[in-house]
C-alpha positions in Angstrom: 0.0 0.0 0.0 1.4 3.7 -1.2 1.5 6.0 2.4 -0.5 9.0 2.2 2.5 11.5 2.7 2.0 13.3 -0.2 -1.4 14.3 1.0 0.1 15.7 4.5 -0.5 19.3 3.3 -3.6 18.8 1.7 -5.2 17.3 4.9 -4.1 19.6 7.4 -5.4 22.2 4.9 -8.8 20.3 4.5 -8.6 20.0 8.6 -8.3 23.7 9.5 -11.9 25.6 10.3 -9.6 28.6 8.7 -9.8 27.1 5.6 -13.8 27.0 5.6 -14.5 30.0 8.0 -16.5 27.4 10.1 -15.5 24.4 12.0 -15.0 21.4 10.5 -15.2 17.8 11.5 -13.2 15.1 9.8 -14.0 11.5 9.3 -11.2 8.7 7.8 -12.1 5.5 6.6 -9.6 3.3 4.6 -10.3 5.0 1.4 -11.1 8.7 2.0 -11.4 11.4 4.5 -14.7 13.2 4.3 -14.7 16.8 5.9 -17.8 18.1 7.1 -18.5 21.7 7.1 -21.9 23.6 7.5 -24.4 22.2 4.9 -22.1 20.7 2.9 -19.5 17.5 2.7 -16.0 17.4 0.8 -14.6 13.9 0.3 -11.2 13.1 -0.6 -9.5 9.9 -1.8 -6.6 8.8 0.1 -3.1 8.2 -2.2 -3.8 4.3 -1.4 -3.4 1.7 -3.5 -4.6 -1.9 -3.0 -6.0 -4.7 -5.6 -8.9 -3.3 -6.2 -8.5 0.3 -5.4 -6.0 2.5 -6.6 -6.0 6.1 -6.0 -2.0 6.2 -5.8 -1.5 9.5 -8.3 -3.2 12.8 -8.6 -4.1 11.5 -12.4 -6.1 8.3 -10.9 -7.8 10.6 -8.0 -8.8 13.3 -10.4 -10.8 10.5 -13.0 -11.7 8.9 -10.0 -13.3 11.8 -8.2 -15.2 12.9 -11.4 -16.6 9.0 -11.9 -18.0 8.7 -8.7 -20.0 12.1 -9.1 -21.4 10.5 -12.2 -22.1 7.6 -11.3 -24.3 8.7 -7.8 -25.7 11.5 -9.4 -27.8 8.4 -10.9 -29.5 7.9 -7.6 -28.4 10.6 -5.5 -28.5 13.9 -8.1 -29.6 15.9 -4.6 -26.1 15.0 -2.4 -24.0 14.8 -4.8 -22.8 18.4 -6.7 -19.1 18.5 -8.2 -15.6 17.4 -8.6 -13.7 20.1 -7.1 -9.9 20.7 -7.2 -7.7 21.3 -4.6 -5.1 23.9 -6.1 -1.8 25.5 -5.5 -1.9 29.4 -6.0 0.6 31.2 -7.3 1.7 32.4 -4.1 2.0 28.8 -2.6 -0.7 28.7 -0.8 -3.5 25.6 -1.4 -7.2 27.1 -2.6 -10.4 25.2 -2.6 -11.3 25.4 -6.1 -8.9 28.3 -6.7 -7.1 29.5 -10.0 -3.9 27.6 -9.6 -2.7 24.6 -10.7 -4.9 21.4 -9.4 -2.3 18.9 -7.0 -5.5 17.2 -5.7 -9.0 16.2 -5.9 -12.4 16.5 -3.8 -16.0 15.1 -4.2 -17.7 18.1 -2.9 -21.8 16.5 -1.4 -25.0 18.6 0.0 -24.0 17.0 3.9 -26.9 15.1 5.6 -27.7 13.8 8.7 -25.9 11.0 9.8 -28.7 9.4 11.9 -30.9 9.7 8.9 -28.6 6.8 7.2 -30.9 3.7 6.8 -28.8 1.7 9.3 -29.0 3.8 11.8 -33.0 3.8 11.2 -33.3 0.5 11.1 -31.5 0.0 14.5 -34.1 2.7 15.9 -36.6 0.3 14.6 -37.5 3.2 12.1 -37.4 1.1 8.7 -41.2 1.0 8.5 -43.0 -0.8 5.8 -43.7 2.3 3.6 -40.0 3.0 3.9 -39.5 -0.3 2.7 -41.8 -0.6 -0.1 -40.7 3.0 -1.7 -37.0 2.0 -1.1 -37.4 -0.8 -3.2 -39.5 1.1 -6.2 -36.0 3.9 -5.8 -33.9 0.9 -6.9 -35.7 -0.9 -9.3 -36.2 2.3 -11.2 -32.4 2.5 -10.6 -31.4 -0.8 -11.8 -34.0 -0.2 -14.9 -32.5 2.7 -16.1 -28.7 1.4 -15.5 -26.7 0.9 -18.6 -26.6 -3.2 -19.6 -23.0 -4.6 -19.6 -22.9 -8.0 -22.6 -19.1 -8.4 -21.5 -19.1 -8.7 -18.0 -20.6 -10.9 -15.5 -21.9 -14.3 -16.3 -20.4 -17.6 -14.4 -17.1 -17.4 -14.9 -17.1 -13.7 -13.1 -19.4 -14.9 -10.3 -16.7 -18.1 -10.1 -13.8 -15.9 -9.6 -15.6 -14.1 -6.7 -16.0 -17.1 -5.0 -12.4 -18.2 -5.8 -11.4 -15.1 -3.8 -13.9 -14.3 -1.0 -13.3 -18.4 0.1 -9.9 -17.7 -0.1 -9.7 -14.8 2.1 -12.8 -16.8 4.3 -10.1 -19.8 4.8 -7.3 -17.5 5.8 -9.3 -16.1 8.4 -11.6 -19.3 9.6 -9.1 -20.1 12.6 -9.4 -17.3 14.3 -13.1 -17.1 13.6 -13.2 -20.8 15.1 -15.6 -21.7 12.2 -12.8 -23.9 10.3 -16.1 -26.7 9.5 -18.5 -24.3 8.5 -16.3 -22.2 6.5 -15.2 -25.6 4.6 -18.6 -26.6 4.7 -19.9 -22.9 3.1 -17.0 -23.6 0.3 -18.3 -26.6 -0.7 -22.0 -25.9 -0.4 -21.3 -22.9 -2.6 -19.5 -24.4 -5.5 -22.0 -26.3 -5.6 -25.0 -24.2 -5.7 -22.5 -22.7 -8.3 -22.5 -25.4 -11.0 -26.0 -25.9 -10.4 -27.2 -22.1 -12.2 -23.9 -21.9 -14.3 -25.9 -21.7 -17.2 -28.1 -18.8 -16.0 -25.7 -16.7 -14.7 -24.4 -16.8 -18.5 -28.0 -16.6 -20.1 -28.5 -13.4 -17.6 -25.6 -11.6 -19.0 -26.6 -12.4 -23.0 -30.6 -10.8 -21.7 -29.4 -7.6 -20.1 -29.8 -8.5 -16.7 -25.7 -7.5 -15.8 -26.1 -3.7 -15.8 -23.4 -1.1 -14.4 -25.4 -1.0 -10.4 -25.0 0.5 -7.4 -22.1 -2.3 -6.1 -22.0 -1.3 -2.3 -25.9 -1.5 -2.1 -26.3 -1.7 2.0 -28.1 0.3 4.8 -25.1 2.2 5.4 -24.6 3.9 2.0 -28.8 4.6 1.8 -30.1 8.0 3.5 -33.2 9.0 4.2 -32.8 13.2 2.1 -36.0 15.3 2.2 -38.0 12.2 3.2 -36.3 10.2 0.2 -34.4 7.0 0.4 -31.4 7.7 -1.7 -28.6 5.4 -2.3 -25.1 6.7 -2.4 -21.4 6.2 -2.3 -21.5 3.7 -5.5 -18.3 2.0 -6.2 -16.5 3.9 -8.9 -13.0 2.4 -8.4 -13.9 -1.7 -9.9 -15.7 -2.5 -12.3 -15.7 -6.1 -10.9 -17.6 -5.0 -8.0 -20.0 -2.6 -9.7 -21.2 -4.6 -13.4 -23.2 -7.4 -11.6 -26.3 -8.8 -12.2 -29.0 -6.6 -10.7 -30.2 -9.5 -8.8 -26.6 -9.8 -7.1 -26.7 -6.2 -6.8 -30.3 -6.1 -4.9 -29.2 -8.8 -2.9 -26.8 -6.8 -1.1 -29.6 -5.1 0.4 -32.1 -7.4 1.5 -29.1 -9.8 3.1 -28.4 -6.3 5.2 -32.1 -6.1 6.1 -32.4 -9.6 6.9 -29.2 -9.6 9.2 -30.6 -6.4 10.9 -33.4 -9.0 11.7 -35.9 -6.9 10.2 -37.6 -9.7 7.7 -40.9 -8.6 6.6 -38.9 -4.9 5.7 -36.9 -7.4 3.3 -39.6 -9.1 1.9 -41.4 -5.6 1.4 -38.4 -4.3 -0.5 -38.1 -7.5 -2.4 -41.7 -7.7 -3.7 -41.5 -4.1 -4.7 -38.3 -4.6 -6.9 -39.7 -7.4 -8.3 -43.3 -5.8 -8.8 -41.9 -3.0 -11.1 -39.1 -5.1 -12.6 -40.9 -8.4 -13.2 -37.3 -10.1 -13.2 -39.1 -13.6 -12.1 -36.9 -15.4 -14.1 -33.5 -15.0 -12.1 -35.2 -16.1 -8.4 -33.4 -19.1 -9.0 -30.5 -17.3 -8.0 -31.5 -16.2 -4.6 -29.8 -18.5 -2.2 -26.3 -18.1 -3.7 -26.5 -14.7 -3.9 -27.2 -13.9 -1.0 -24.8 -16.5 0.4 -22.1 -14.5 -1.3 -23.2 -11.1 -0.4 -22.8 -12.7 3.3 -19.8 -14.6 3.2 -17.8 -11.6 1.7 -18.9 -9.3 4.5 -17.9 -12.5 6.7 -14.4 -11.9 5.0 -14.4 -8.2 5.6 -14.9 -8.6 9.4 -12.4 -11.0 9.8 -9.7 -8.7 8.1 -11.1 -6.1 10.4 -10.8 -8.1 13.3 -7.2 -8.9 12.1 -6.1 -5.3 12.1 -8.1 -4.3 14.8 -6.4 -2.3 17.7 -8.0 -3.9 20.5 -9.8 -6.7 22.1 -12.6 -5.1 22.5 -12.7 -4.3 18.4 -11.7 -7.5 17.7 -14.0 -9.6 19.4 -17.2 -7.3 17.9 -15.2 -7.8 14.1 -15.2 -12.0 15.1 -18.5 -11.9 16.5 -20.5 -10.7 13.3 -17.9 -12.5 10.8 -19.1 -15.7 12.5 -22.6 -14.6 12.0 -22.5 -13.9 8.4 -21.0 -17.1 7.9 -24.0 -19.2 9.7 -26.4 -17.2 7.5 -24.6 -17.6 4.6 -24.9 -21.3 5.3 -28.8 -20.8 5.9 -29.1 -19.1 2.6 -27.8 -22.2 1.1 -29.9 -24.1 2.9 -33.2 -22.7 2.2 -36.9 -24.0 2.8 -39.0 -25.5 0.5 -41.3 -23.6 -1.6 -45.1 -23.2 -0.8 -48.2 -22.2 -2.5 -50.3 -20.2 -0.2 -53.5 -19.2 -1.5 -55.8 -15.9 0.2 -58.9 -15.5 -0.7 -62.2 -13.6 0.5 -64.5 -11.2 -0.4 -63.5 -7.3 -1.1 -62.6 -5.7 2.2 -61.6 -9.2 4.2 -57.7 -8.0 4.4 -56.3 -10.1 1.9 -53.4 -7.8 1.1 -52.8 -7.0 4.4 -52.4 -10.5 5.5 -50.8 -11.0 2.2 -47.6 -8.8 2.7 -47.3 -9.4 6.5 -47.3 -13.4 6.2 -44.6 -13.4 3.2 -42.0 -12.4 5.0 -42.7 -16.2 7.2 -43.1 -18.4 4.1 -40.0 -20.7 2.3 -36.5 -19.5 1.7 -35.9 -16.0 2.4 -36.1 -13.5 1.8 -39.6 -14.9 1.7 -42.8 -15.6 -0.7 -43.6 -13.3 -3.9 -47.2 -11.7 -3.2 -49.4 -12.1 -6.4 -52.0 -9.9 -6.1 -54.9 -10.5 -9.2 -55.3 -6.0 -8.7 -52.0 -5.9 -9.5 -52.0 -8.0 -12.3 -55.2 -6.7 -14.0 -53.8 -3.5 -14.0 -50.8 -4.4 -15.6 -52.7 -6.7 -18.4 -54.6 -3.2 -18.8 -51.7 -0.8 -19.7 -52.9 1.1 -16.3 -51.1 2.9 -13.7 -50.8 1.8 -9.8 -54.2 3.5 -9.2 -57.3 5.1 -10.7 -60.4 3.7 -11.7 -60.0 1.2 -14.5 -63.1 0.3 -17.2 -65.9 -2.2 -16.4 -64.1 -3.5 -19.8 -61.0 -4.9 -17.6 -63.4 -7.0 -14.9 -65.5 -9.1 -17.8 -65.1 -13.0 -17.4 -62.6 -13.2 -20.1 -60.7 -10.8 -18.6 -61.0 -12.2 -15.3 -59.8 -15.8 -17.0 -56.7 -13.5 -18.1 -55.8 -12.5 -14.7 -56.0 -15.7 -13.1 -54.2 -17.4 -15.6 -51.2 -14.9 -15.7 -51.0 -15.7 -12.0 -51.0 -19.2 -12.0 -48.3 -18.6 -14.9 -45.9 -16.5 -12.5 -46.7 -18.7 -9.6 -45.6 -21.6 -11.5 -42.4 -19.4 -12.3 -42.0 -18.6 -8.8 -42.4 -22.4 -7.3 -40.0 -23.9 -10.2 -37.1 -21.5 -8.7 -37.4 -22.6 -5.4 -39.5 -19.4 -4.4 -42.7 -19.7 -2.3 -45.6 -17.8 -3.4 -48.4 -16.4 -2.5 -51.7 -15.7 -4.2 -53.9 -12.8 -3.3 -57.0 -12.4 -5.0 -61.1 -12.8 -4.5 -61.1 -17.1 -5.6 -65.0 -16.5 -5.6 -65.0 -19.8 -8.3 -64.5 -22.9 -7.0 -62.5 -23.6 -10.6 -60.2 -20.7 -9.4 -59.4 -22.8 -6.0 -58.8 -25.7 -7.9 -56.9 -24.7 -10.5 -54.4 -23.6 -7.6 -54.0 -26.6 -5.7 -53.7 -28.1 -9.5 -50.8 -25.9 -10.0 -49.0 -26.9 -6.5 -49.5 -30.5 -6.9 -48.4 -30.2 -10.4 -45.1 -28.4 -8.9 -44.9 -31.0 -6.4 -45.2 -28.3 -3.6 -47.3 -28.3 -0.6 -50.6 -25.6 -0.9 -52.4 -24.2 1.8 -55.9 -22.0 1.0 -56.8 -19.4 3.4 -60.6 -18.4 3.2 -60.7 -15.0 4.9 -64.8 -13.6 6.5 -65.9 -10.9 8.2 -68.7 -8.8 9.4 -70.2 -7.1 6.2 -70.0 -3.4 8.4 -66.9 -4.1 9.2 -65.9 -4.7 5.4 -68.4 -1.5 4.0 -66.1 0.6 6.8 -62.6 -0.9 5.2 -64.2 -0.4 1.7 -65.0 3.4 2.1 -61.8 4.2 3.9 -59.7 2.9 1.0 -57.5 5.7 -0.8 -55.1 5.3 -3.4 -55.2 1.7 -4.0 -55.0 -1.1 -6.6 -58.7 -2.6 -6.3 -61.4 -0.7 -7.7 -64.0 -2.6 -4.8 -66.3 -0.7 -3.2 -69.1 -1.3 -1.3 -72.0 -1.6 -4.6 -69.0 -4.0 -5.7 -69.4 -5.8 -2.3 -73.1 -6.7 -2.6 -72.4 -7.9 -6.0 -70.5 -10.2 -4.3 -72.4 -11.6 -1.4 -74.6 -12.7 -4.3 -72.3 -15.4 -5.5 -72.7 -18.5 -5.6 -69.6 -20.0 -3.9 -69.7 -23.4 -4.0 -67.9 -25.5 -1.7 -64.8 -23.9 0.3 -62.6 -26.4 1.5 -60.1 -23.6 2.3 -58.7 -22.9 6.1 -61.2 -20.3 7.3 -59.4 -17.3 8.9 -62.3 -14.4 10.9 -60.7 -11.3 9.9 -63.0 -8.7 11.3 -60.5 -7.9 14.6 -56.9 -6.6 13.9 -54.6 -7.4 11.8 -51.8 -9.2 13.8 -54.6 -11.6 15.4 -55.3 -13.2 11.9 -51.9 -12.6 10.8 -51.1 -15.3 14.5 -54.0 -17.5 13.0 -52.5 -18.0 9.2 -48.8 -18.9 10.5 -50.2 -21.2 13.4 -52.4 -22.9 10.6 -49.2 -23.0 8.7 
């Protein structure tokens, strides 16, 4: 590694309140130093060099500097303004931005609050669903408009990250104590390898490797004028930033999982995959997440290795070894599922929908089908707004169903657990599902959902902004149907939410 002495001047320039006409605070990390002044941040890269990060000369910090504004202005066009010289004045004297001759470089950001990063939130127990849900629309709309990359990625890629983060996992198992699990995750993970080989290549010939985010945890998300917006992208390796965008999402949800905030993951998860209908890559799931654990295993255990004390390097040890068990229960996932939900308008079917995924097979839990959803997106619609008695005929109804039978089946063939939210008024509907999970060779479970018709006209008129169009003239048309036989688990949904949420996982 280079020694930053070259930058000596530069930081005791940065350092001084003189230099800003306001006190400053400075923060180091291995790669930069970030100096905070009044409303705004200036970061600048240390003359380091490793591997995969090298930021040795003034050339490499200057293209540097100006590639990581580019890059985060794609999610983060609000924190992040310019590349800003440091310069050396005629007179000798260093200049922000000045008219002399640039010796160094700085990112200069609008600052935020630090207790508004989504870590810090999440520990607060501050993550809420609605948090969750928009956070994952902000980075599927990321990873949709993120160039595609046809010569990176693919198997060979994913197998040399493997090759390297088991390396550095074996240096490092002794003084985790873990020397069986970390052989056991090796194995286990070359294996889960070979088994989607031919994916991860297929992925990276359909566009699915796109130039991401590459550092994609709770840490590097803030919460800016009410906004989730990620940040701090890696600019430095491309190996770390072209990735599929599953790999790259994955990041994410294995932080939210390990900050044992599950149904948060599964909300972000379903929203991603809402907007970027990526079902085909599911398959995918348990090794990447795996990997996104065992390399932050890695990381802690070099931590722990250079730590300065005990103290340090007991906490470093103590979540290395807990990324590795995880990593080995990603591996190791549950079965997939078919859960069904059905019920009139106004019975809580969504709501029990999105709070019981987060509890259903492998994580980070079941994909919600919801038949709104779907008809809306078989329409051309938007999210919301009232759509044409045109789009609730029988045949269109048929359409609906079959299209989620179709992504079910999807779904279940990945390994994924799914679960079906819609009305199921036919008793051809119900069987057509537990059709579908036999034919999948999965277990199915229908949940028939009742309450008092007050207590659904009250749900019904309080309804703003959603994806049904039911009301309550659309709930008398129902209580007219004939509804055959339901041989479905009968959930009374006319209390609170958690109580039948209790009911459908003790059923399960």
């Amino acid at each position: 590694m280079t020694a930053p002495d070259d930058q000596r001047d530069v930081i005791a320039f940065l350092s001084d309140p003189a230099t800003w006409g306001a006190e400053v605070e400075v923060i180091a990390t291995h790669g930069s130093q970030v100096f905070l002044t009044g409303s705004k941040a200036f970061k600048l890269k240390r003359a380091v060099k490793f591997p995969y990060m090298d930021f040795s000369t003034p050339a490499r910090r200057e293209a540097l500097v100006k590639a990581e504004v580019r890059l985060n202005r794609r999610t983060a066009p609000e924190l992040y303004r310019a590349a800003i010289p440091v310069t050396r004045e005629a007179d000798g004297r260093l200049a922000v931005g000045g008219q002399g001759d640039p010796v160094d470089w700085l990112v200069e950001m609008a600052r935020f609050e630090q207790d508004q990063q989504l870590d810090r939130l999440a520990r607060r127990g501050e993550l809420t669903d609605a948090l969750a849900d928009e956070l994952g629309r902000a980075v599927a709309h990321f990873h949709a408009g993120a160039a595609r990359r046809h010569d990176m990625g693919g198997a060979d890629e994913v197998e040399r990250t493997v090759l390297v983060n088991y390396g550095e996992l074996q240096r490092h198992a002794r003084a985790l104590d873990l020397l069986e699990p970390v052989n056991a995750l090796c194995d286990e993970t070359y294996a889960a390898l070979a088994a989607v080989r031919p994916a991860l290549d297929r992925r990276r010939i359909d566009g699915f490797v796109r130039v991401g985010h590459g550092d994609l945890h709770l840490a590097n998300i803030c919460l800016y004028q009410g906004r989730p917006l990620p940040f701090d992208a890696i600019e430095f390796y491309d190996l770390f930033t072209v990735t599929d965008q599953l790999y790259d999402l994955a990041f994410l949800l294995m932080d939210v999982l390990l900050h044992d905030l599950p149904v948060q993951a599964n909300r972000i998860f379903n929203e991603w995959l809402g907007q970027s209908g990526d079902f085909g890559g599911l398959a995918l799931m348990p090794l990447y997440l795996a990997l996104r654990s065992a390399i932050r295993a890695h990381v802690g255990g070099s931590m722990a290795e250079s730590a300065r004390d005990g103290v340090m390097r007991e906490k470093h040890l103590t979540a290395a070894r807990n990324y590795v068990h995880r990593a080995l229960e990603f591996l190791r996932p549950a079965a997939p599922r078919l859960v069904a939900v059905g019920g009139l308008s106004g019975t809580g079917k969504s709501v029990l929908s999105r709070a019981l995924a987060a509890y259903v097979g492998r994580a980070p839990g079941a994909v919600v089908l919801r038949s709104d959803v779907i008809r809306r997106e078989l329409a051309g619609a938007g999210p919301t707004g009232k759509l044409g008695q045109e789009h609730y005929t029988a045949e269109a109804s048929i359409a609906v169903y079959a299209e989620m039978r179709a992504r079910a089946r999807i779904c279940l063939d990945a390994g994924q657990a799914v679960i079906a939210d819609a009305v199921h008024a036919r008793p051809d509907e119900r069987a057509a599902l537990a059709d579908l999970a036999a034919a999948a060779g999965v277990p199915f479970t229908g949940f028939w959902l009742e309450a008092p018709v007050d207590v659904l006209t009250r749900r019904l008129d309080a309804r703003r902004d959603d994806a049904s169009d039911a009301d309550a003239k659309v709930l008398h048309q129902q209580l007219d149907y004939d509804l055959g036989e339901i041989g479905w688990t009968r959930l009374v949904s006319g209390g609170d939410a958690a109580t039948t949420l209790a009911a459908a996982r003790a059923a399960l």
